[in-house]
C-alpha positions as CSV (number, residue, x, y, z in Angstrom):
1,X,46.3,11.9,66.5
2,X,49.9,12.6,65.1
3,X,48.2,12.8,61.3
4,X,45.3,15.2,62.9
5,X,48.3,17.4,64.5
6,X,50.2,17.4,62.2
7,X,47.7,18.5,59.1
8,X,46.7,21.2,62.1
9,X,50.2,23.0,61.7
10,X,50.3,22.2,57.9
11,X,47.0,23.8,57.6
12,X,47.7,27.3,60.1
13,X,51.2,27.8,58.2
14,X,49.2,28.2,55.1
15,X,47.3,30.2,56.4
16,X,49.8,32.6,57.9
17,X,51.6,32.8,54.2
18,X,48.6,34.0,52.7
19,X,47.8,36.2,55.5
20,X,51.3,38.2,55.2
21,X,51.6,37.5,51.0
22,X,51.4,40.8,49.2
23,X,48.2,41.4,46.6
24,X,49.2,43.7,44.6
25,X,45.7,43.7,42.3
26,X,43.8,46.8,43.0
27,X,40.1,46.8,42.0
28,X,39.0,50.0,40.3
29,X,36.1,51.9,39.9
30,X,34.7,53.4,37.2
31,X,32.1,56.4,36.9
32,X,30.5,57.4,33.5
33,X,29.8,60.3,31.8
34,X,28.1,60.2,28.9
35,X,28.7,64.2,26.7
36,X,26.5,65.1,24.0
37,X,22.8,64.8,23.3
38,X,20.7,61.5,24.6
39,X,19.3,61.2,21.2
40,X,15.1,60.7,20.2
41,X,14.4,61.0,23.5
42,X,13.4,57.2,24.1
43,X,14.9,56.1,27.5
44,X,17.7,53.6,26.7
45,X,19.3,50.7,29.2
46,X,22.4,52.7,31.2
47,X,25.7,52.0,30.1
48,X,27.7,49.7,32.1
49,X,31.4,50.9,33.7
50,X,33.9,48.2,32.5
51,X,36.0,46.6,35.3
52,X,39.4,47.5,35.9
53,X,42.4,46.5,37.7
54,X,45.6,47.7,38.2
55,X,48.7,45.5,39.4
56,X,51.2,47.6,39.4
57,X,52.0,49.7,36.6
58,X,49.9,47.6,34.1
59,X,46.3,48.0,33.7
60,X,43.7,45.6,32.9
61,X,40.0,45.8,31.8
62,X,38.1,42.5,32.7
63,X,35.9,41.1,30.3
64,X,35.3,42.6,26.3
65,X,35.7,46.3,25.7
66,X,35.8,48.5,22.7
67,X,38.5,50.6,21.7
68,X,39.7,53.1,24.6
69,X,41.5,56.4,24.1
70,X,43.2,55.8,27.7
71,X,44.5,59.1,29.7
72,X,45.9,59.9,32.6
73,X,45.4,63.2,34.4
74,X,47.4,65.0,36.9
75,X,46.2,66.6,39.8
76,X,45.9,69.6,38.0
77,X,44.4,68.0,35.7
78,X,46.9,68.4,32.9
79,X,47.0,65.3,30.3
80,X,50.4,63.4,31.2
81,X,50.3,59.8,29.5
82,X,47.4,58.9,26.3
83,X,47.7,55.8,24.7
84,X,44.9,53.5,22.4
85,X,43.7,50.4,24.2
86,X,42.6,48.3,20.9
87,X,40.3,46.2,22.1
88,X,41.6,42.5,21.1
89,X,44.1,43.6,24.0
90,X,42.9,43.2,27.8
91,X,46.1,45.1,29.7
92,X,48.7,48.2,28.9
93,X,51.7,48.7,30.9
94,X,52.1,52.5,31.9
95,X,54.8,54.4,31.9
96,X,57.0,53.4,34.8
97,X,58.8,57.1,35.3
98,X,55.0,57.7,36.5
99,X,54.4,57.6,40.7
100,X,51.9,58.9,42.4
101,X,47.6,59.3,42.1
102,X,46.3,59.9,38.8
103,X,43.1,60.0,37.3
104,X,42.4,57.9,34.4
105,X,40.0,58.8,31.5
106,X,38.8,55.9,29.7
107,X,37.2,57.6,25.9
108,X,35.1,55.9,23.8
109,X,32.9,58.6,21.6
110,X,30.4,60.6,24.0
111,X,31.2,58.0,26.9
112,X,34.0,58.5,29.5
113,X,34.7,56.3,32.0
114,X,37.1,57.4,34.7
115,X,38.6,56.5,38.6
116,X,41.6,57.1,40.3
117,X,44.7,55.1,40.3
118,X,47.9,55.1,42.8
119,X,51.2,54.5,40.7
């Protein structure tokens, strides 16, 4: 009964430290917007947002992606930060000095992928 007791409290303390443990891993969403013209007119399969994530001031793509132009937009929407995410690379680190809600643009020819961020 000690054991059983005993592994009871062992068991609720851990429970507590994750309960009150920080996750600083902010799931993102994506929209797309695809500019230009849809081609020979043939319907084609949608293209898929990439997933993001954004742990403090560095942001991650999950998964393969191809070579982003990534921006970040004020709120009135003037361009503030633009950087290339190659695509061997899964994470950049942005600009600390930056604080507040941006939008970020991912570019990739006619595509655009975007969301909102809190830095």
């Amino acid at each position: 009964m000690k054991r059983f007791l005993t592994f009871l409290v062992i068991l609720s303390g851990f429970f507590a430290a994750n309960m009150f443990a920080d996750d600083p891993i902010e799931n993102i969403t994506l929209n797309i917007i695809k500019n230009g013209s849809t081609g020979n007119g043939n319907p084609r399969t949608p293209a898929l947002a990439p997933t993001a994530s954004l742990d403090g001031h560095t942001f991650y793509i999950n998964g393969g992606h191809a070579d982003f132009v990534v921006q970040l937009l004020d709120e009135d929407d003037n361009v503030v930060y633009q950087t290339v995410m190659p695509s061997e690379t899964n994470s950049i680190v942005l600009p600390s000095t930056l604080s507040g809600v941006y939008q970020i643009q991912l570019l990739w020819g006619d595509w655009m992928f975007y969301g909102w961020i809190n830095l």
